[in-house]
C-alpha positions in Angstrom: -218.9 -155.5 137.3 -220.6 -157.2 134.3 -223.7 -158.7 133.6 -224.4 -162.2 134.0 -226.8 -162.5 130.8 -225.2 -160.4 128.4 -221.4 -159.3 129.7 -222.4 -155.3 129.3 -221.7 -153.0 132.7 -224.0 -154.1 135.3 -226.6 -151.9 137.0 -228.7 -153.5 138.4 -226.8 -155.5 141.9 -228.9 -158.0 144.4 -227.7 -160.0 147.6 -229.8 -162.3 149.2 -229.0 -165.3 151.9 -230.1 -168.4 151.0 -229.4 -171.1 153.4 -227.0 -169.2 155.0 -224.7 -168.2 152.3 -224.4 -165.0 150.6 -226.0 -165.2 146.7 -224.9 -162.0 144.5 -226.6 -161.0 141.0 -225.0 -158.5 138.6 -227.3 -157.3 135.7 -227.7 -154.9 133.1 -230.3 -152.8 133.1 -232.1 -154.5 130.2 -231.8 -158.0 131.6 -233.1 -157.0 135.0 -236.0 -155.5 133.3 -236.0 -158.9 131.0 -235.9 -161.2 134.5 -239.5 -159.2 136.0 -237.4 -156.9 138.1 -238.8 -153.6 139.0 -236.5 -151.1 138.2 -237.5 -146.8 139.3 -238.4 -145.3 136.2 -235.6 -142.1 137.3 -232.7 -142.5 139.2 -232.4 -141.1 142.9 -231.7 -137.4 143.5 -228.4 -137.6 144.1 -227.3 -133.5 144.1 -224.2 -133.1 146.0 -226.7 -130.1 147.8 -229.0 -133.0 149.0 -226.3 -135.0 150.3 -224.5 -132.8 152.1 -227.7 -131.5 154.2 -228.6 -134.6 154.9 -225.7 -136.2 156.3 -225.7 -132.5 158.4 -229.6 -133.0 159.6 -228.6 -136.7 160.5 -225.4 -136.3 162.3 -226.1 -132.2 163.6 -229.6 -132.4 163.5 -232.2 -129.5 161.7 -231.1 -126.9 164.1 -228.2 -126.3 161.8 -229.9 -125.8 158.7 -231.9 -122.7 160.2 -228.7 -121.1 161.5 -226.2 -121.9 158.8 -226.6 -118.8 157.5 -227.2 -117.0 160.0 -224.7 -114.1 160.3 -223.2 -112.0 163.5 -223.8 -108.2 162.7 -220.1 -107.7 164.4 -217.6 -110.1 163.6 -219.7 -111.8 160.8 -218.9 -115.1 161.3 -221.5 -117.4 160.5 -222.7 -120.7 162.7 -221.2 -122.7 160.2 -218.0 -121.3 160.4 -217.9 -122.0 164.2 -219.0 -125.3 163.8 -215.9 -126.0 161.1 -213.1 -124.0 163.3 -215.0 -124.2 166.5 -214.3 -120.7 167.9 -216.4 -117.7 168.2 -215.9 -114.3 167.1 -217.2 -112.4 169.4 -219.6 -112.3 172.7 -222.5 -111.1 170.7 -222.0 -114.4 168.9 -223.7 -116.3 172.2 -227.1 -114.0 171.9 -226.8 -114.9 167.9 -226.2 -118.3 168.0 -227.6 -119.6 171.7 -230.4 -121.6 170.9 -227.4 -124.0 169.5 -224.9 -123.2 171.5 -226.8 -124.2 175.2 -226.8 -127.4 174.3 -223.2 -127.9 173.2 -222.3 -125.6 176.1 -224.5 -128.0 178.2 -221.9 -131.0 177.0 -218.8 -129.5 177.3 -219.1 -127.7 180.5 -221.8 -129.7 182.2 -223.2 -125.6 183.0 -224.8 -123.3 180.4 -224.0 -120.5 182.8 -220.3 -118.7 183.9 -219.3 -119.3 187.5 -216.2 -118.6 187.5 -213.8 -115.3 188.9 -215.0 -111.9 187.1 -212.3 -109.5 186.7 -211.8 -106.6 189.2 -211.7 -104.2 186.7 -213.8 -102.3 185.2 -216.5 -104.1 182.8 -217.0 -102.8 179.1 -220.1 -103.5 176.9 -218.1 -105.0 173.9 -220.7 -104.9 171.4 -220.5 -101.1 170.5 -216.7 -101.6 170.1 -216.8 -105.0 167.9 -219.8 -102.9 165.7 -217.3 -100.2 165.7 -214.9 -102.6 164.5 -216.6 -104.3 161.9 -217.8 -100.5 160.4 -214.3 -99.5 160.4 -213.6 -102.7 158.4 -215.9 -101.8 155.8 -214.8 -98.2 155.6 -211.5 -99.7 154.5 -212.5 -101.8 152.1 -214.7 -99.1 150.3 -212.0 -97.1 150.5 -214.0 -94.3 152.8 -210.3 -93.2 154.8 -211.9 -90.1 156.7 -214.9 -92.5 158.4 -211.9 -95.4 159.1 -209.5 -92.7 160.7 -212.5 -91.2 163.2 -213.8 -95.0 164.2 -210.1 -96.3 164.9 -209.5 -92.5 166.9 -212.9 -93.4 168.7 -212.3 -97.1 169.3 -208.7 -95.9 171.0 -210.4 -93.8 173.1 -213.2 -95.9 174.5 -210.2 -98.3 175.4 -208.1 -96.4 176.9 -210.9 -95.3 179.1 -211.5 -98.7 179.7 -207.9 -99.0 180.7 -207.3 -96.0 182.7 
């Protein structure tokens, strides 16, 4: 767009109705100023940071911001990684992350409690296995073999008990 005054890059854009038809002015910066227009002294905060959290507090509300970052100790996924691919991690993720997930869980299941069958077999507290898991990842990636060989011997074990 262009200015109406001077023909420069307009700035400065304004719609009004006037007897029911749509009235459009495109000025310049220095002719809006010139025609008593009250321009802000700096532009907006536009940071693509700002943006981005606000269009997540409007449409997922503050919750989000809080738990973003918040990070399981065993599978390390974070809450915004299940909100992107929608899948959690691990059970410990429900105690991590429940004060956002009862209310989605309250939406999709109309029930923020499990009902349904339990198995017959034997029950096993995952969370030392996953912790076990998540150690025996980091072992490997600092290169500590000895500590990644006796986790992955103990995790076997604890499954096959499990199992038996």
């Amino acid at each position: 767009m262009t200015c109406e005054q001077c023909r420069d890059d307009a700035t400065v854009h304004l719609s009004e109705t006037i007897d029911g038809k749509p009235k459009e002015i495109h000025l310049c910066g220095v002719c809006a100023r010139k025609a008593g227009i009250r321009l802000p002294k700096t532009p907006p905060d536009l940071a693509l940071d700002a943006v981005i959290q606000g269009l997540i507090t409007a449409n997922v509300g503050e919750l989000v911001g809080a738990l973003a970052q918040k990070e399981c100790p065993c599978c390390e996924i974070t809450f915004r990684d299940y909100r992107t691919n929608l899948r959690l991690g691990c059970p410990v993720d429900y105690r991590i992350f429940g004060t956002a997930l009862l209310p989605m869980l309250k939406q999709f299941h109309q029930a923020t409690r499990h009902v349904g069958k339990i198995p017959a077999r034997r029950s096993i507290d995952p969370e030392p296995i996953l912790r076990m898991r998540a150690d025996l990842r980091g072992a490997v990636a600092t290169e500590n073999f000895e500590r990644a060989a006796q986790l992955r011997d103990e995790i076997r074990l604890r499954l096959r008990t499990f199992h038996e």
